[in-house]
C-alpha positions as CSV (number, residue, x, y, z in Angstrom):
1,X,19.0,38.8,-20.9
2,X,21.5,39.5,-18.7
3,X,18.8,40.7,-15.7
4,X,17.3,37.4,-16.5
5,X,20.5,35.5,-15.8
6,X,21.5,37.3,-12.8
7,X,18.2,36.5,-11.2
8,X,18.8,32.6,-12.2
9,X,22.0,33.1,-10.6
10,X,20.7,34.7,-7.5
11,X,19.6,32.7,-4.3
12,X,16.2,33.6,-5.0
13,X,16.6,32.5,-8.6
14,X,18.0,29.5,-7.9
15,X,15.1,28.5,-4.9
16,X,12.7,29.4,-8.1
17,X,14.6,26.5,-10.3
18,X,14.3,24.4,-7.5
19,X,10.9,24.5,-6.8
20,X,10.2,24.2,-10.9
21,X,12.5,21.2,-11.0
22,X,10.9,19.7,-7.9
23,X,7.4,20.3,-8.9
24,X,8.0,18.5,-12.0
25,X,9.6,15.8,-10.5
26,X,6.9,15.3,-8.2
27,X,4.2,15.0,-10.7
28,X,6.4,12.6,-12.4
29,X,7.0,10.5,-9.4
30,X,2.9,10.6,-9.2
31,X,2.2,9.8,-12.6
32,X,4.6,6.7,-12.3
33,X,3.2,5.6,-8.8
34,X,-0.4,5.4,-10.5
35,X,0.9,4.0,-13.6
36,X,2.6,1.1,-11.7
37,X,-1.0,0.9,-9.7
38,X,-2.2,-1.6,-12.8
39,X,0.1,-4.1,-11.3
40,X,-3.2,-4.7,-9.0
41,X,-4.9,-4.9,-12.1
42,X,-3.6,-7.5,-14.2
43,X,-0.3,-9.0,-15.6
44,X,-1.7,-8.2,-19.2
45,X,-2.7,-4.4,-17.8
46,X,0.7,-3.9,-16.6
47,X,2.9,-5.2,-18.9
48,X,0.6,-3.1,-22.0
49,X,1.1,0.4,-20.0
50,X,5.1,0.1,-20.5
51,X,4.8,-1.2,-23.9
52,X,2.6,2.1,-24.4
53,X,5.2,4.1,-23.2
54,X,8.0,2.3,-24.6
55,X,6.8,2.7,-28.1
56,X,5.6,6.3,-27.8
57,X,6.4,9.0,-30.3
58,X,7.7,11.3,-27.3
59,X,9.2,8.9,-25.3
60,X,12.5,10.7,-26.5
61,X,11.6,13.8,-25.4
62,X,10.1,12.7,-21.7
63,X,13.0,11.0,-21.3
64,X,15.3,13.9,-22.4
65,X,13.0,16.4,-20.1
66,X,13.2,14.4,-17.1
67,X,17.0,13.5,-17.1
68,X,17.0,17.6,-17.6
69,X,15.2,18.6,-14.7
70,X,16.8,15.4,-12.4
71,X,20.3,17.0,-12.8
72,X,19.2,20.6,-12.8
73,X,17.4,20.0,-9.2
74,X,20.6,18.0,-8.0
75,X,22.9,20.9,-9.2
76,X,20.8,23.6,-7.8
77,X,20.2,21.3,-4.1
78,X,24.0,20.6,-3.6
79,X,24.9,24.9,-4.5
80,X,21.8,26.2,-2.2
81,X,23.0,23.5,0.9
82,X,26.3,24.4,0.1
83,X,25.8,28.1,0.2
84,X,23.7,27.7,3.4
85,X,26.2,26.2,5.2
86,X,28.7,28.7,4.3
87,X,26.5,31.7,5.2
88,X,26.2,29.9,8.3
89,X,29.3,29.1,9.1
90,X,30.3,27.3,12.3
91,X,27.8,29.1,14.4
92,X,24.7,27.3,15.7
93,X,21.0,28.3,16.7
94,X,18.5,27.5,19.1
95,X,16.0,24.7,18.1
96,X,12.5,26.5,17.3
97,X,9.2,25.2,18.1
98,X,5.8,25.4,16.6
99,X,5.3,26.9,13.0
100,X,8.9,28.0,12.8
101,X,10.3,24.3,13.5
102,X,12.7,22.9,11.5
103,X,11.3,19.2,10.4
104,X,13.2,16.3,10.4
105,X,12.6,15.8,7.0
106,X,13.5,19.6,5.7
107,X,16.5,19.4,7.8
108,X,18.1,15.4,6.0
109,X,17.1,17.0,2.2
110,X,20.3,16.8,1.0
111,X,20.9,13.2,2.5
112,X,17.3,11.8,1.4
113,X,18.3,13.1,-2.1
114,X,21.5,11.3,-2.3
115,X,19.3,8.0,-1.1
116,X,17.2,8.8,-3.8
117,X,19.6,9.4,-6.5
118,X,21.4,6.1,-6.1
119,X,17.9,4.7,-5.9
120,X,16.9,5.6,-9.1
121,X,20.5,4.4,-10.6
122,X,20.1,1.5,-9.4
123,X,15.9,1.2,-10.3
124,X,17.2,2.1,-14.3
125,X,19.6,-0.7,-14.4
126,X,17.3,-2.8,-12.7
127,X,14.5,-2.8,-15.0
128,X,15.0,-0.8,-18.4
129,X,17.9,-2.1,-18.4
130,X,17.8,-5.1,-16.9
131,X,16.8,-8.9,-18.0
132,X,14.7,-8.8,-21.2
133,X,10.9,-11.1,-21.0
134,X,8.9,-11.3,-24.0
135,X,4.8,-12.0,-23.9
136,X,1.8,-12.1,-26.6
137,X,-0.9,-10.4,-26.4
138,X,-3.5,-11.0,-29.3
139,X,-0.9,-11.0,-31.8
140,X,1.5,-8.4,-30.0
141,X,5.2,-8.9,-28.6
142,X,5.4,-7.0,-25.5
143,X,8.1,-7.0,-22.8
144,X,7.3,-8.9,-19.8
145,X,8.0,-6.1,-17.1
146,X,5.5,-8.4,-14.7
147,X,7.8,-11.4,-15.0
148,X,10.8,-9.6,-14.2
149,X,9.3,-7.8,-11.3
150,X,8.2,-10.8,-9.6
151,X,12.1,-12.4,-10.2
152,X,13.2,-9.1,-8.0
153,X,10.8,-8.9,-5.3
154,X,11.2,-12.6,-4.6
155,X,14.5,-11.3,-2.5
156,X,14.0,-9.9,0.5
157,X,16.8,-7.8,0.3
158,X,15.6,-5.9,-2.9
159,X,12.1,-5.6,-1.0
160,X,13.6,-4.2,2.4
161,X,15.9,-1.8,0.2
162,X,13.0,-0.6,-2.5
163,X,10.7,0.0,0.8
164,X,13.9,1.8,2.2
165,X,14.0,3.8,-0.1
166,X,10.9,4.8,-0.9
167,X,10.3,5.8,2.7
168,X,13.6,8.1,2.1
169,X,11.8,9.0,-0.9
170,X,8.4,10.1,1.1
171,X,10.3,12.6,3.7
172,X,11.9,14.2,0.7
173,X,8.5,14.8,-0.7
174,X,7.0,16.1,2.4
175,X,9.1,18.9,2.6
176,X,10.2,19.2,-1.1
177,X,6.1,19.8,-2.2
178,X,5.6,22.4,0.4
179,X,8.9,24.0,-0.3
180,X,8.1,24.1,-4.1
181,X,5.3,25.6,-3.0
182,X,7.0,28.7,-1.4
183,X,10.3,29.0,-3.5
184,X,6.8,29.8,-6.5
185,X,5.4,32.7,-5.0
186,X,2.9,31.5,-2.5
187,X,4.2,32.4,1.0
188,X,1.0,34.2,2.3
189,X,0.2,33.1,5.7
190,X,-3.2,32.1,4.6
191,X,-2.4,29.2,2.4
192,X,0.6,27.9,4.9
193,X,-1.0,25.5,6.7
194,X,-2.7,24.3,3.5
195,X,0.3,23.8,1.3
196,X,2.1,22.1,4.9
197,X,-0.9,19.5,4.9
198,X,-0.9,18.9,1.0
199,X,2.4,18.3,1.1
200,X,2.6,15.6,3.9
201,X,-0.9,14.6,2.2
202,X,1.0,13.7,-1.1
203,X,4.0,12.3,0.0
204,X,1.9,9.4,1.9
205,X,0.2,8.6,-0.6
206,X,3.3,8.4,-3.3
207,X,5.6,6.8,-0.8
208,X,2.6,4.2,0.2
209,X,2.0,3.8,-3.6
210,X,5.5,2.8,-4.1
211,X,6.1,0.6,-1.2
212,X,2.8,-1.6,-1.7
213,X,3.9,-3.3,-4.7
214,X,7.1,-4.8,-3.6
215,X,5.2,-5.9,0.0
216,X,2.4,-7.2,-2.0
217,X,4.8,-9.2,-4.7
218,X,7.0,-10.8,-1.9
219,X,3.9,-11.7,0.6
220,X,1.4,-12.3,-1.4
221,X,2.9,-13.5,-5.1
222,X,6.3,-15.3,-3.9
């Protein structure tokens, strides 16, 4: 037990919680992206895939798990940045090129999180908790998640900040999936440029996701 703990308390350790908490963030984030896809579909579609998970037996427990690993990746980001800039101190290094570079997006982590974090404050309050719509679909009350939606992507200002966001969103993906990667074991030189291209790969395609529904609410629904 207590080998265990020092290794969870060790850098290493604590890049290994990281990449645990940010892979299964990531899938989250993915599984939501697709979910929200039946927009596209249908009203009824839509508004019938958050009943489903509304009313699920383990709704509890997702919910539980996720809040879990949300404030176990933002502990263990703010101690590692923290402790990286100590280590560094006030000295400064010449800007590498090529595989060694540091990316824009690896090097704004901590601030794409914060963006992030507020964004998903604000996204709860928004719509779980936000104005209540009931429909009725063949003899079942459902909550009208469409309707209310529609109300906040009519403003231009939630649309320019969701797509702000979710573009904040995609850089911390592009380096947070390949970094996940790493911090898990596989640093071999052989699946770098693999797990670089996979992870710019699926943060275009979550960020894009996100960002077509409120452009396609306020340009082509409004």
């Amino acid at each position: 037990m207590t080998s265990r703990s020092g290794f969870f308390s060790s850098s290493v350790g604590k890049k290994y919680l990281m990449g645990v908490t940010g892979a299964g963030l990531s899938l989250f984030v993915l599984a939501h992206m697709l979910g929200n896809m039946l927009l596209f579909v249908s009203p009824e579609a839509y508004n019938l895939y958050g009943h489903t998970l509304i009313h699920s037996k383990f709704i509890y427990f997702f919910e539980a798990g996720l809040i879990v690993l949300f404030l176990l990746h933002i502990i263990y980001g703010v101690t590692l940045t923290l402790q990286n800039r100590a280590a560094r101190g006030y000295r400064t290094y010449l800007t590498t090129s090529g595989d060694k570079a540091v990316t824009f997006s690896s090097k704004t982590m901590i601030w794409t999180g914060t963006i992030v974090g507020v964004f998903t404050i604000i996204h709860l309050l928004n719509f779980k908790f936000g104005a209540y719509y009931e429909i009725v679909y063949d003899g079942v009350t459902v909550r009208d998640l469409q309707r209310l939606m529609l109300e906040l992507f009519m403003s231009p200002w939630y649309v320019a900040w969701y797509v702000f966001a979710m573009l904040t969103m995609l850089f911390h993906l592009w380096h947070g999936v390949q970094s996940a990667f790493q911090s898990l074991g596989f640093r071999h030189p052989r699946y770098t440029p693999g797990i670089i291209k996979f992870g710019a790969v699926f943060a275009w395609i979550v960020g894009l996701g996100f960002m077509s529904q409120p452009l396609y609410v306020y340009f082509f629904l409004n």
